[in-house]
C-alpha positions as CSV (number, residue, x, y, z in Angstrom):
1,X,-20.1,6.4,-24.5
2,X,-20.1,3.8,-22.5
3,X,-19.3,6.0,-19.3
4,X,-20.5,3.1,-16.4
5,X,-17.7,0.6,-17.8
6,X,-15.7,3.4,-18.4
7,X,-16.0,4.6,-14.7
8,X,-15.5,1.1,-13.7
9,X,-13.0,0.3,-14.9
10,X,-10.7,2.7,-12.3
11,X,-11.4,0.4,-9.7
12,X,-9.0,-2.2,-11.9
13,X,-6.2,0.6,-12.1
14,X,-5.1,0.0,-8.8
15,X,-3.1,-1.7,-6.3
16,X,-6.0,-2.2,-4.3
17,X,-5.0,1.3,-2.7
18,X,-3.0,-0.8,-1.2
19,X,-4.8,-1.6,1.8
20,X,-7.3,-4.4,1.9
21,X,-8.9,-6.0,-1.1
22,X,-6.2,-7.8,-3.1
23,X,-4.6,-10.4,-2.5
24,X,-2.7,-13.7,-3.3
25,X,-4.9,-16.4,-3.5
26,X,-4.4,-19.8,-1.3
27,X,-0.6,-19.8,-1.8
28,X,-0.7,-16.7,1.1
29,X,0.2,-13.8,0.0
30,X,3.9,-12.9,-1.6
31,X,7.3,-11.2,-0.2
32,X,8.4,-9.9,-3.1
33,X,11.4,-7.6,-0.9
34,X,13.2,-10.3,0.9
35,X,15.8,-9.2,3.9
36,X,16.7,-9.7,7.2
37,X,14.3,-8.4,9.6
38,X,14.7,-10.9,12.6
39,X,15.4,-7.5,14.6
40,X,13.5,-5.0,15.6
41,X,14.6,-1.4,15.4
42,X,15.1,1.0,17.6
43,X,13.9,4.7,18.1
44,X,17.3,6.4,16.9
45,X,17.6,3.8,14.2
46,X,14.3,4.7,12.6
47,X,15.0,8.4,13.0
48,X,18.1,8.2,11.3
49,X,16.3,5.9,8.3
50,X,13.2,8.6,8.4
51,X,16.5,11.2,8.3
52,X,17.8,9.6,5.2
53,X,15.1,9.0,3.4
54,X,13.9,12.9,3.4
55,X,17.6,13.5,2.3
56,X,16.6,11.3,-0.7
57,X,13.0,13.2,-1.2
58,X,13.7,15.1,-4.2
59,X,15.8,11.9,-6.0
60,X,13.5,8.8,-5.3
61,X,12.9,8.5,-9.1
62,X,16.2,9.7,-10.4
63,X,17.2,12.8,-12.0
64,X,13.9,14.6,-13.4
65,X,15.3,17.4,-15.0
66,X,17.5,15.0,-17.0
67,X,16.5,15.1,-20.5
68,X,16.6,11.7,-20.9
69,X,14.7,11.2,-17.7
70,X,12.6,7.8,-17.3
71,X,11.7,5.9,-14.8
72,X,9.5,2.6,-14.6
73,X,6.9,1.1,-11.9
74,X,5.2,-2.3,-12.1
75,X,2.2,-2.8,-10.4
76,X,1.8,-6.2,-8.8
77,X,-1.6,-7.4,-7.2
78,X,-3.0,-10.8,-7.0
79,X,-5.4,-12.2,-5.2
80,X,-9.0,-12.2,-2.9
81,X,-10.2,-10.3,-0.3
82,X,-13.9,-9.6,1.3
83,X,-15.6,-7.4,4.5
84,X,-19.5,-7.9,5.9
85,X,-19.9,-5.8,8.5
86,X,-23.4,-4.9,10.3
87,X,-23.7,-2.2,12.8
88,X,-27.2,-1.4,14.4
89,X,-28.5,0.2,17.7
90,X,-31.9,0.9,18.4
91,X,-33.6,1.7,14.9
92,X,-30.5,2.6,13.1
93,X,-28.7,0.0,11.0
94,X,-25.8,0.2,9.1
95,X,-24.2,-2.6,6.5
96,X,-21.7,-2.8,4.4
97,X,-20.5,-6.0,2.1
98,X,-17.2,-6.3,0.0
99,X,-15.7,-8.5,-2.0
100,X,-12.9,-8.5,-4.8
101,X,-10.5,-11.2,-6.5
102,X,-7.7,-9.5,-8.6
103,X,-5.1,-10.5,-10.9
104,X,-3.2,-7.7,-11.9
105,X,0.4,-6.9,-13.9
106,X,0.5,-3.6,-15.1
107,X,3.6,-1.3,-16.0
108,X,3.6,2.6,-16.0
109,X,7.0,4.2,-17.9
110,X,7.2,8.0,-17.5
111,X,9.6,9.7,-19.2
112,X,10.3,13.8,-19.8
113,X,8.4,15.2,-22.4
114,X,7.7,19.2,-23.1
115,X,4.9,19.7,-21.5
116,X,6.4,17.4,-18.0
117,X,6.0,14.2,-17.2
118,X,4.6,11.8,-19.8
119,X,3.5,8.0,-19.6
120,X,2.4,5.4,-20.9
121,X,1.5,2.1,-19.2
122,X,0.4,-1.8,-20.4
123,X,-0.6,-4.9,-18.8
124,X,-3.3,-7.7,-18.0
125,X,-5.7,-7.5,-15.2
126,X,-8.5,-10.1,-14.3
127,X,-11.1,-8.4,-11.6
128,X,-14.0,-9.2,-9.9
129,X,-15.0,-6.3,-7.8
130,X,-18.8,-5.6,-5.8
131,X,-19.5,-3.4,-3.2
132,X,-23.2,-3.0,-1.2
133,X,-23.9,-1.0,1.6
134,X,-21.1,1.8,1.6
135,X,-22.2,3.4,-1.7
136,X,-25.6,4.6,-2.3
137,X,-26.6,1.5,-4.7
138,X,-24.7,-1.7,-5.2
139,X,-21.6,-1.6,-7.6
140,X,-19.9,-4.2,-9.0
141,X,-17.3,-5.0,-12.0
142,X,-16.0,-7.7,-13.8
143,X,-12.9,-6.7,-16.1
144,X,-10.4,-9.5,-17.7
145,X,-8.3,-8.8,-20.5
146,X,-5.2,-6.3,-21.5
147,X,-4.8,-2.9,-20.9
148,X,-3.0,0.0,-22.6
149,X,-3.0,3.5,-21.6
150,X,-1.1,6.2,-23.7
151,X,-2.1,9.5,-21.0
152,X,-4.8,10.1,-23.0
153,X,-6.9,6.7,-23.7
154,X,-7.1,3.7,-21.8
155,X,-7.7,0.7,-24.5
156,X,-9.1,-2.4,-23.0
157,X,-9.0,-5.9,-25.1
158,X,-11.6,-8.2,-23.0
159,X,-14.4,-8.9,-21.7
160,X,-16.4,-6.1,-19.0
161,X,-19.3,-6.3,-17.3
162,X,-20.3,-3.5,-15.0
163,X,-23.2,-3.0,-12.6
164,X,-24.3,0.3,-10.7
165,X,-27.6,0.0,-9.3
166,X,-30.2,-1.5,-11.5
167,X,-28.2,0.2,-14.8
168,X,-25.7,-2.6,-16.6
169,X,-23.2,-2.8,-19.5
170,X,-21.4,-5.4,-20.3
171,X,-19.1,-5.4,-23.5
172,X,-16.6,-8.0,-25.3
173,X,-13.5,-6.7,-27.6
174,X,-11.4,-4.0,-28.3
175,X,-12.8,-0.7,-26.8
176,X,-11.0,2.7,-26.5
177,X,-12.1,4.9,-23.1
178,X,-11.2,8.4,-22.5
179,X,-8.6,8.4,-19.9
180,X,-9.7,10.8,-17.7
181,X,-13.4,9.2,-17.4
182,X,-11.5,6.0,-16.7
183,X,-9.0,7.5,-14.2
184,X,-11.1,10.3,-12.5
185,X,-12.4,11.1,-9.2
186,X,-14.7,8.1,-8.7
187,X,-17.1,10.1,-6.3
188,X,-19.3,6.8,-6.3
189,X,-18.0,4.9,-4.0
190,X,-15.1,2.7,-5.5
191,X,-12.0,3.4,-3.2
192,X,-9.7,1.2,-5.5
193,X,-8.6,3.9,-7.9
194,X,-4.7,4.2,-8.3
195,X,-3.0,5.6,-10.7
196,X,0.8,6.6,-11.6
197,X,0.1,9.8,-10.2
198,X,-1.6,8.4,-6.9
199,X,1.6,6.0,-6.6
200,X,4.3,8.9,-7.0
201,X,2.4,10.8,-4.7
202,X,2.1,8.4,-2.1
203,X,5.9,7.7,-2.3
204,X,6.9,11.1,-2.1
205,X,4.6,11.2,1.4
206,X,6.6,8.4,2.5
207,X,9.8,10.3,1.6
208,X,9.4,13.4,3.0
209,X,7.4,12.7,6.2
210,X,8.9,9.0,7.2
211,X,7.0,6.2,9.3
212,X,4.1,6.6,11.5
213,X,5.2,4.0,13.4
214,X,2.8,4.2,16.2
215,X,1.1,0.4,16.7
216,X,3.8,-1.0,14.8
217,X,7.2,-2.5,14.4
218,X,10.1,-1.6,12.2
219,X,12.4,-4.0,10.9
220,X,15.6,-2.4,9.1
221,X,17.9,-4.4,6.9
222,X,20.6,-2.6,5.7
223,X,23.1,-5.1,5.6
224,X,22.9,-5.3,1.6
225,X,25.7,-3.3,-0.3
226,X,23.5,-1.6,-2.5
227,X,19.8,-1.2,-0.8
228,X,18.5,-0.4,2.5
229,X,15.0,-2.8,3.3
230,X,12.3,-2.0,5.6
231,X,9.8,-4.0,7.2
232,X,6.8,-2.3,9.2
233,X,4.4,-4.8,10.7
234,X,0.9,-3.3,12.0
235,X,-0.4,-4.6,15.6
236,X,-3.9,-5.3,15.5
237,X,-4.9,-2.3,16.9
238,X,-3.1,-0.2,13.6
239,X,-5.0,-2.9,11.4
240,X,-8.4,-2.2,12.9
241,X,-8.0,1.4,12.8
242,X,-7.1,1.3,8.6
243,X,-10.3,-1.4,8.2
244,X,-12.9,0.5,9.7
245,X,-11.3,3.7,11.3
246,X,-11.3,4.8,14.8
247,X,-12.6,2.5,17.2
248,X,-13.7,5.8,19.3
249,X,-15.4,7.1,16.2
250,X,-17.8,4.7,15.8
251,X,-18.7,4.7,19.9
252,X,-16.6,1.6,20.8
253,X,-14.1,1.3,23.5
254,X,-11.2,-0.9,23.8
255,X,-13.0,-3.8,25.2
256,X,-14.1,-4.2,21.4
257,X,-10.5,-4.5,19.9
258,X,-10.0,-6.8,22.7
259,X,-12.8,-9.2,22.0
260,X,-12.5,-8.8,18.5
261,X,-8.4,-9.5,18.6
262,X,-9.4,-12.6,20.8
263,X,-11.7,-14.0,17.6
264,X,-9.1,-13.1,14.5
265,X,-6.6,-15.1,13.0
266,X,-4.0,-12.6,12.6
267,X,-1.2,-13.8,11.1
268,X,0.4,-10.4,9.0
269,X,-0.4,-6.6,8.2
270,X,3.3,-5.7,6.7
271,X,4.3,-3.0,4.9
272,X,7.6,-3.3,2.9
273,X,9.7,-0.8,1.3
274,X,13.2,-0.8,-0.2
275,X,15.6,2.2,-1.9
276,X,19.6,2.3,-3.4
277,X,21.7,3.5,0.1
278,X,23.3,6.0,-2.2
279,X,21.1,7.4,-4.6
280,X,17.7,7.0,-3.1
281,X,16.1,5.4,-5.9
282,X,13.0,3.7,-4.7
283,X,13.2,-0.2,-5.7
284,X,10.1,-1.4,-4.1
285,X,7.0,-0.7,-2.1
286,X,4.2,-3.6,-1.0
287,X,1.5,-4.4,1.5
288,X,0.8,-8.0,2.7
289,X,-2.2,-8.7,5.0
290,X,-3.3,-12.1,5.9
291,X,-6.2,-12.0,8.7
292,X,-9.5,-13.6,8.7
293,X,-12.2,-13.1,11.4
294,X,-15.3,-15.2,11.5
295,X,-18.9,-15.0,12.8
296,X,-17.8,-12.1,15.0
297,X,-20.6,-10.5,17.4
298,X,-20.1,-7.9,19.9
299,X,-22.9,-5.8,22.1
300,X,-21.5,-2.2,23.7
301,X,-23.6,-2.4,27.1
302,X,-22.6,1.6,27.4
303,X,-24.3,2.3,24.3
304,X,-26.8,-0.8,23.2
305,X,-24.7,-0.8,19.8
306,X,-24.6,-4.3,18.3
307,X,-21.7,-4.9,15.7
308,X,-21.1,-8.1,13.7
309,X,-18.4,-8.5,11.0
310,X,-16.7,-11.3,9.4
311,X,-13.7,-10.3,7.2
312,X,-11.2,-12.5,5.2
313,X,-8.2,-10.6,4.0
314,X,-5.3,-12.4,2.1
315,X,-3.2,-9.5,0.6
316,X,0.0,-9.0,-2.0
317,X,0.0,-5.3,-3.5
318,X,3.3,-4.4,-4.9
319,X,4.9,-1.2,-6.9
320,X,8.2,-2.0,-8.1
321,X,11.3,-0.1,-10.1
322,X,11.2,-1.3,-13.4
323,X,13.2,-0.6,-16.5
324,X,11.1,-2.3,-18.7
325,X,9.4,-0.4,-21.8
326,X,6.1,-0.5,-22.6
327,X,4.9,-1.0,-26.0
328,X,1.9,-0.2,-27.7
329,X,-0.6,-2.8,-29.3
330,X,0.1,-2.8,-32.9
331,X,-3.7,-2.6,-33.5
332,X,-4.5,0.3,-32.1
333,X,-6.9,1.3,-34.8
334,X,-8.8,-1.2,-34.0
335,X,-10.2,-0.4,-31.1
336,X,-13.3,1.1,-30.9
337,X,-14.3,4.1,-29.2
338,X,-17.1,3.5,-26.8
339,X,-20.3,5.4,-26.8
């Protein structure tokens, strides 16, 4: 089997976990929840959403134990994104590069079957993905084509070219992948994996245990007759800490941020999220970041660590409510299985 491609080809099943590395392009990247959220709210008014919305935990995707249970969740990403960052003191040196462009439309429908929850899911995706430093040899993927995925094969109609270390593969056609080689832990370094069951879960977080507001502002539009919005826009500080962690973990102090705030071009890290008022059906979920920070080089005189890092992140990642069916390619049989 073909098992490189096969393994990376998760990093194309994503939303760009949803934090850094997808994007939309030179347009800038895409509100797809519009509201009102010219005020900011306040502490009780984001208790009593967080209140509400773990009211709503157990019904955020309808009624499960419905027979006729379905529910449907497009995955919108679209765009560029890349990270170089160097960090050395004394004879230690660490690097890391990144870079990804993504195109990506891709539908899950789950629906109650006998055994649970069963899905299916269909779309396109066009993906450029490469990674050096953070994993132990150089990774990279190139995937462009459509994608169907019955829960137990992922068929890909394109072309695929994958790299880790000095092994290659590179195919062209109609290929059939076991899903759970495509979809599996990815212990090799590709943090881009997500699929239907990494979406529901991370919904169902965001249910039951609200906002970590801290760094942020919340924006609450509930002024709609049928949905509540929700805007939550990251300070620099919040954006930092999900790009490269903890300041304080890698031996920095504030004085870093500071600097490193003073050389970005910050213009967005929002989180959006909308749900029905009445029933709790979630309707939408997306990430926009738009920050850039060139030719960026900072000394720690405490320590003698020396940290350069130029980043450009232009970002778009959406999961929507959809109740759109996904349909099989007619062809099926023609796919091949790889080997």
């Amino acid at each position: 089997m073909k098992k490189l491609i096969a393994v990376l080809l998760g990093s194309a099943m994503l939303v760009s976990a949803f934090a850094l590395l997808s994007g939309c392009g030179r347009k800038g990247p895409e509100v797809r929840i519009q509201g009102d959220f010219s005020q900011e709210a306040t502490a009780e008014e984001i208790s009593a959403l967080e209140t509400k919305m773990n009211g709503f935990a157990d019904s955020f995707m309808g009624d499960v134990s419905a027979s006729d249970w379905k529910f449907g969740i497009q995955m919108l990403s679209d765009g560029t994104g890349s990270v170089k960052m160097n960090m050395s003191m004394g004879e230690s040196n660490i690097s890391m590069t990144m870079d990804t462009k993504a195109d990506v439309d891709f539908t899950y429908a789950l629906r109650k079957a006998d055994t649970g929850t069963a899905y299916t899911g269909a779309g396109t995706l066009d993906v450029n993905y490469s990674m050096g430093g953070y994993t132990e040899n150089p990774v990279s993927a190139a995937v462009k084509g459509s994608m169907y995925h019955d829960g137990s094969n992922v068929y890909v109609d394109g072309e695929y070219k994958a790299a880790y270390g000095t092994q290659t593969e590179e195919l062209n056609g109609k290929y059939k992948f076991p899903a759970d080689t495509v979809l599996g832990s990815l212990d090799e370094g590709m943090p881009l994996t997500l699929d239907i069951n990494d979406a529901t879960d991370m919904l169902e977080s965001l249910y039951e245990t609200g906002l970590d507001s801290s760094g942020m502002k919340v924006y609450i539009d509930d002024s709609d007759a049928e949905e509540t919005k929700v805007k939550v826009s990251m300070d620099f500080n919040a954006f930092m800490d999900e790009m490269i962690g903890s300041v304080s973990d890698l031996g920095l102090g504030q004085d870093f941020i500071t600097e490193l705030n003073n050389s970005a071009k910050f213009n967005a890290a929002d989180m959006y999220f909308s749900f029905n008022k009445t029933t709790g059906l979630f309707t939408g979920y997306g990430v926009v970041n738009d920050v850039s920070i060139k030719g960026f080089e900072y000394t720690d005189a405490a320590s003698g660590m020396t940290v350069s890092l130029d980043v450009s992140v232009n970002t778009s990642s959406w999961l929507l409510y959809t109740d759109k069916d996904v349909e099989a390619p007619a062809d099926l049989d023609a796919y091949t299985a790889a080997e």
